[in-house]
PAMARMI-445665 format. One record per atom (N, C-alpha, C): atom name; z, x negated, y. Coordinates in steps of 0.05 Angstrom, whole numbers. Example, Ala and Ser with C-alpha at 12.3 -4.5 7.8 and 13.67 -1.06 7.14 Angstrom:
// PAMARMI-445665
+----+--------+--------+--------+
!  a !     pz !     px !     py !
+----+--------+--------+--------+
!  N !    156 !   -264 !   -114 !
! CA !    156 !   -246 !    -90 !
!  C !    156 !   -264 !    -66 !
!  N !    142 !   -257 !    -45 !
! CA !    143 !   -273 !    -21 !
!  C !    157 !   -258 !      1 !
+----+--------+--------+--------+
This chain:
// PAMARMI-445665
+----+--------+--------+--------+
!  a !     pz !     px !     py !
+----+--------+--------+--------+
!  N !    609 !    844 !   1712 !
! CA !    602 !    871 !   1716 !
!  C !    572 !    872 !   1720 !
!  N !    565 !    885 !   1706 !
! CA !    536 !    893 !   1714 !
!  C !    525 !    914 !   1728 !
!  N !    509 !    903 !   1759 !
! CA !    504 !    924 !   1776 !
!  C !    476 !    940 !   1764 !
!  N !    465 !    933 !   1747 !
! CA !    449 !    944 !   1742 !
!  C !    449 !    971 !   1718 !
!  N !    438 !    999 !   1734 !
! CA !    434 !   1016 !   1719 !
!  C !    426 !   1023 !   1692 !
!  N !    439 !   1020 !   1667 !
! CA !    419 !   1021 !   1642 !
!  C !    433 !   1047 !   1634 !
!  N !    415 !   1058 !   1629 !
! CA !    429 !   1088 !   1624 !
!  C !    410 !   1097 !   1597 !
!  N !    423 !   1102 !   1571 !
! CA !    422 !   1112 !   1543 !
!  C !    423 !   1148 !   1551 !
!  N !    397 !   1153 !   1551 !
! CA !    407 !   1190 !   1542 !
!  C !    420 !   1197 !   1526 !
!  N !    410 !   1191 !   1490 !
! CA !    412 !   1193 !   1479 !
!  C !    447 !   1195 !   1472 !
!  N !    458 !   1171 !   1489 !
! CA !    485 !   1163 !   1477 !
!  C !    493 !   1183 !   1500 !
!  N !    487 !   1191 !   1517 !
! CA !    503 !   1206 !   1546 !
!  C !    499 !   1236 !   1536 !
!  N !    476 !   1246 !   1517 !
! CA !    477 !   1276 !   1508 !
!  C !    496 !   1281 !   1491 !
!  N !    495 !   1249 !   1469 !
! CA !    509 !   1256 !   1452 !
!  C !    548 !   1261 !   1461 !
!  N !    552 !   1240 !   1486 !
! CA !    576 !   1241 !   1494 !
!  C !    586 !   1269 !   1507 !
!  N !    564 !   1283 !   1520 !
! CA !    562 !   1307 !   1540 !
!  C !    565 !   1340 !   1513 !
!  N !    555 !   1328 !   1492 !
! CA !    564 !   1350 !   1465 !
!  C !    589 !   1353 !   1457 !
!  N !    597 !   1320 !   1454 !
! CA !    625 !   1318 !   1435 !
!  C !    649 !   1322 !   1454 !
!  N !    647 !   1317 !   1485 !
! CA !    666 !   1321 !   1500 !
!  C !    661 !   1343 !   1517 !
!  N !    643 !   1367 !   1513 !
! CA !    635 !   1386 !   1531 !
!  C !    665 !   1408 !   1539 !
!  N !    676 !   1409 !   1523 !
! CA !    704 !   1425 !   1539 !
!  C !    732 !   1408 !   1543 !
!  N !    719 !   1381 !   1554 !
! CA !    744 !   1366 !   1550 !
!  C !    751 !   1358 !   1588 !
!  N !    727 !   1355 !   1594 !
! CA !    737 !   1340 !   1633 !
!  C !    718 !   1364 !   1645 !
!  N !    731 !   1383 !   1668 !
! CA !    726 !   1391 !   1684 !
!  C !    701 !   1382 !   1703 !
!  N !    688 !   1402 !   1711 !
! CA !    667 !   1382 !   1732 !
!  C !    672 !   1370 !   1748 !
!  N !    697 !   1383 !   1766 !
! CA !    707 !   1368 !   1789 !
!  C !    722 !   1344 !   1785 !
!  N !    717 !   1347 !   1756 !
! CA !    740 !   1314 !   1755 !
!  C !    725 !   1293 !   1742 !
!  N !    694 !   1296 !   1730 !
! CA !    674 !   1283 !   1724 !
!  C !    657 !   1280 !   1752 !
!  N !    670 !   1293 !   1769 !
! CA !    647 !   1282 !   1803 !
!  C !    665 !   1269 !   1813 !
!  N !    685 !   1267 !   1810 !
! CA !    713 !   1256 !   1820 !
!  C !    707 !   1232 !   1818 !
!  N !    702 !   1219 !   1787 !
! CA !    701 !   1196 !   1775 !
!  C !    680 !   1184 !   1781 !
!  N !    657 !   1191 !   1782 !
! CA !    629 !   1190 !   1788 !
!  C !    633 !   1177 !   1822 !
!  N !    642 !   1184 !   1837 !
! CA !    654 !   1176 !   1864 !
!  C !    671 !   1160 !   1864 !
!  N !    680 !   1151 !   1849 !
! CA !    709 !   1121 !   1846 !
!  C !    687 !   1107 !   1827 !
!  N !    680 !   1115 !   1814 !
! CA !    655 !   1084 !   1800 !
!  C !    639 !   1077 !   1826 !
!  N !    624 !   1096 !   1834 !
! CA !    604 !   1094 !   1861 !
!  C !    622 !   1072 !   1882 !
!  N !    641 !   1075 !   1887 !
! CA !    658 !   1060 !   1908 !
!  C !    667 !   1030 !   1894 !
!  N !    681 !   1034 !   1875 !
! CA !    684 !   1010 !   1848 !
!  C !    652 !    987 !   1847 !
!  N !    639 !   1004 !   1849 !
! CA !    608 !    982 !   1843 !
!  C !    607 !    974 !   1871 !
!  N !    600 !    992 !   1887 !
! CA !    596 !    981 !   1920 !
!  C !    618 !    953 !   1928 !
!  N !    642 !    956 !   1925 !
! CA !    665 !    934 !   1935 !
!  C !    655 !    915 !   1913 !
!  N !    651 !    907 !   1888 !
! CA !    651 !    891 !   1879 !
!  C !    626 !    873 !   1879 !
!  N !    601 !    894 !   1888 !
! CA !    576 !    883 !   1895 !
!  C !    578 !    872 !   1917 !
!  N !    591 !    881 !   1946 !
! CA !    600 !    865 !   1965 !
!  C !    614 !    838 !   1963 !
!  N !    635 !    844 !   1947 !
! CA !    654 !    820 !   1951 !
!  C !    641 !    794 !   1936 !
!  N !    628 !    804 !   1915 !
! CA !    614 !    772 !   1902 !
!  C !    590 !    763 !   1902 !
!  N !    601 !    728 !   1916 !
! CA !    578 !    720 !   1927 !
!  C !    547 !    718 !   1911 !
!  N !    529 !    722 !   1921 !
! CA !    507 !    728 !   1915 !
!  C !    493 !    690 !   1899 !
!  N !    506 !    686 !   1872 !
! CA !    496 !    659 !   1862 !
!  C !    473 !    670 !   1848 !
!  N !    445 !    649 !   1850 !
! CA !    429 !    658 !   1837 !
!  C !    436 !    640 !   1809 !
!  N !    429 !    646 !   1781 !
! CA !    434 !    629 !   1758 !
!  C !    422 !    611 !   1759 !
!  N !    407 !    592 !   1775 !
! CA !    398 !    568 !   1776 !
!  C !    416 !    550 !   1780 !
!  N !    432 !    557 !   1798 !
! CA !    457 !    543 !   1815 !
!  C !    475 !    535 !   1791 !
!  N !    483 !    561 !   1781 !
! CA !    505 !    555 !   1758 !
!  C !    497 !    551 !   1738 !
!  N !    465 !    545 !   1722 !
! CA !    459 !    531 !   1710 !
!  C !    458 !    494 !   1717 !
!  N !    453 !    495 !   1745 !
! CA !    445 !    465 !   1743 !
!  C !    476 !    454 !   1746 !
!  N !    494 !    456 !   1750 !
! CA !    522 !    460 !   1753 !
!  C !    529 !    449 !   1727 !
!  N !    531 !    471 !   1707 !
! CA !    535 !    462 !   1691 !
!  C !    522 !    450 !   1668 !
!  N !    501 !    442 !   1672 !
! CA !    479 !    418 !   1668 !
!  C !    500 !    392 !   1672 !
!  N !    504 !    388 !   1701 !
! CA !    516 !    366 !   1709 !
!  C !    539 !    365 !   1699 !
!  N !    556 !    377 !   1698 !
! CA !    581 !    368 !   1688 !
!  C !    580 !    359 !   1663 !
!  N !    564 !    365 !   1644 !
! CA !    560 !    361 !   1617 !
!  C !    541 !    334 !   1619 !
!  N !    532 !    333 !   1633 !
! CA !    516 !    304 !   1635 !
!  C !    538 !    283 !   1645 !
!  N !    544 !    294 !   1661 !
! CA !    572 !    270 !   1663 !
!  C !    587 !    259 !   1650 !
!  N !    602 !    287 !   1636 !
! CA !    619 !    282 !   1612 !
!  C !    610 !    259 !   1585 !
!  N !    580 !    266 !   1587 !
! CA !    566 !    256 !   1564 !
!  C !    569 !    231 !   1566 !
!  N !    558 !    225 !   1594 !
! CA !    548 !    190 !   1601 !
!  C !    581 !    177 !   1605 !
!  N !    600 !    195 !   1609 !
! CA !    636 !    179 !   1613 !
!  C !    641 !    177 !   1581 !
!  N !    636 !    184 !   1569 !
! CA !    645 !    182 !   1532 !
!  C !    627 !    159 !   1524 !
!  N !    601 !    161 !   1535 !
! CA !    584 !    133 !   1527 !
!  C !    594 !    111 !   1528 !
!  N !    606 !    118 !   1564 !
! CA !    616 !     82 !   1561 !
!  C !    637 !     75 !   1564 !
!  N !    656 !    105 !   1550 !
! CA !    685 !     88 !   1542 !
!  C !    686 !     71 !   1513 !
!  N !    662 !     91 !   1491 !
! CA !    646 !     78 !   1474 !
!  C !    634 !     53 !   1469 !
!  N !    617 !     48 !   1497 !
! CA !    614 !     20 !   1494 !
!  C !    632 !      3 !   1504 !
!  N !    655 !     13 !   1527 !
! CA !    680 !     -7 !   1530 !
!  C !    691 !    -14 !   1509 !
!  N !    699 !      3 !   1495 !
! CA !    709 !     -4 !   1466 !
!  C !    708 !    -22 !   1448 !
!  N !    678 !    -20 !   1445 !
! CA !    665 !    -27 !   1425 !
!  C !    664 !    -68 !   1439 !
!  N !    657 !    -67 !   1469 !
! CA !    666 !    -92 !   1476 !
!  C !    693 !   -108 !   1484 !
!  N !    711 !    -97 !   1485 !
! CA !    741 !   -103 !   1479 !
!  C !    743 !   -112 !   1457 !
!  N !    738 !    -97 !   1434 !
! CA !    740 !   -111 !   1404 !
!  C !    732 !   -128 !   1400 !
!  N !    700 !   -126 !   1403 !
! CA !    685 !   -154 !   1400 !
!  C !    680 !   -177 !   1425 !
!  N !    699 !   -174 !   1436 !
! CA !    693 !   -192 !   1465 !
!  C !    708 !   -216 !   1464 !
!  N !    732 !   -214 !   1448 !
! CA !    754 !   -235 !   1456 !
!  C !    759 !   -247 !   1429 !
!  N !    758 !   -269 !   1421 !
! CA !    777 !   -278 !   1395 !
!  C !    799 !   -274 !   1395 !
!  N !    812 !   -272 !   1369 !
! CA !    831 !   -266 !   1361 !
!  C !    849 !   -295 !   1360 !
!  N !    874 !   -276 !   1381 !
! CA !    895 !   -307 !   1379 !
!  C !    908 !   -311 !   1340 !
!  N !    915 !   -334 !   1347 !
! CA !    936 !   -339 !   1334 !
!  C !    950 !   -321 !   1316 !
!  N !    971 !   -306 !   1338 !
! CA !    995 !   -290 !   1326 !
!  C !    982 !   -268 !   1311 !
!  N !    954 !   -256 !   1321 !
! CA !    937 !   -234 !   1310 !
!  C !    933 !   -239 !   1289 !
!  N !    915 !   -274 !   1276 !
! CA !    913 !   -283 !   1254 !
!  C !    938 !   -273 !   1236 !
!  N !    959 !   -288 !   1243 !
! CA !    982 !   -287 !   1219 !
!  C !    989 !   -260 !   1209 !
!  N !    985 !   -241 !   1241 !
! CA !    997 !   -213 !   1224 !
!  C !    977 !   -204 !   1208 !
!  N !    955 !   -205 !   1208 !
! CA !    932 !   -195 !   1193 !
!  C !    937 !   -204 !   1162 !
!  N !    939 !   -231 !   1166 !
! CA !    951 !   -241 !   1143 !
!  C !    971 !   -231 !   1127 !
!  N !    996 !   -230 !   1141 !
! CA !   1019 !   -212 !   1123 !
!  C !   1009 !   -185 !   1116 !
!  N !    992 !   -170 !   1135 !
! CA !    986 !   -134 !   1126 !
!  C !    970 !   -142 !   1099 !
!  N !    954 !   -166 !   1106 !
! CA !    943 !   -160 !   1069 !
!  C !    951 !   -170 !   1055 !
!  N !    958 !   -182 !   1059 !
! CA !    986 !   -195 !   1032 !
!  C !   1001 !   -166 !   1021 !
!  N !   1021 !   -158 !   1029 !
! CA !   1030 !   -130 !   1033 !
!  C !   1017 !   -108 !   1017 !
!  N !    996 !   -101 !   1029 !
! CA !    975 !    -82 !   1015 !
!  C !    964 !    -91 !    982 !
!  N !    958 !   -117 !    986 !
! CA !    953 !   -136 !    953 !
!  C !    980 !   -132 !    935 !
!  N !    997 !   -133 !    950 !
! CA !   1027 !   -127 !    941 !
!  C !   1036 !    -97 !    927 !
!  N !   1028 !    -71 !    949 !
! CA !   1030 !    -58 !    938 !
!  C !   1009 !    -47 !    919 !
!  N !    989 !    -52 !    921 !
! CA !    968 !    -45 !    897 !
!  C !    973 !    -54 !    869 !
!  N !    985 !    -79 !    870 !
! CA !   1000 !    -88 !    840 !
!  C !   1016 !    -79 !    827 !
!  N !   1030 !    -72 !    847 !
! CA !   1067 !    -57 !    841 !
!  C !   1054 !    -27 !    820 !
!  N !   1038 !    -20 !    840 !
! CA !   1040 !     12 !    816 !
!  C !   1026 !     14 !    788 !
+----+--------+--------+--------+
């Protein structure tokens, strides 16, 4: 919500032409008095953050996020290359390309 007043003549004459025999006065001061009350409670109730706060906020969380993807990235990347490959790894590698050589012939 925005507490701040921006008020268009232009668009409020034009609204005050096209709806001139449509809302009563007393029911356009009516409303005018439930917005007035409507802005006051909601300007009360929310806390007063300045946007620095919730900029640097979410600054951080995005910096975090960033630097936790880095080094599941580089975990990764050293799991694969960290350990030789047993044995049983060898042989299956072996049969998948055998297999694949296999089916590339066939068709």
């Amino acid at each position: 919500m925005s507490t701040g007043n921006t008020k268009k003549p232009e668009i409020d004459d034009l609204l005050r032409r096209a709806l001139a025999d449509d809302l009563p006065p007393e029911a356009e001061a009516g409303m005018r008095r439930r917005i007035a009350r409507f802005r006051e409670t909601k300007a009360e109730s929310a806390p007063a953050r300045p946007w620095g706060v919730a900029a640097r906020a979410w600054l951080f969380r995005r910096t975090v996020w960033a630097a936790l993807s880095i080094l599941m990235l580089v975990a990764g990347l050293l799991l694969q290359g960290g350990k030789p490959r047993g044995p049983l790894v060898e042989r299956i590698a072996a049969i998948k390309t055998e297999f694949a050589s296999l089916d590339t012939t066939r068709r």
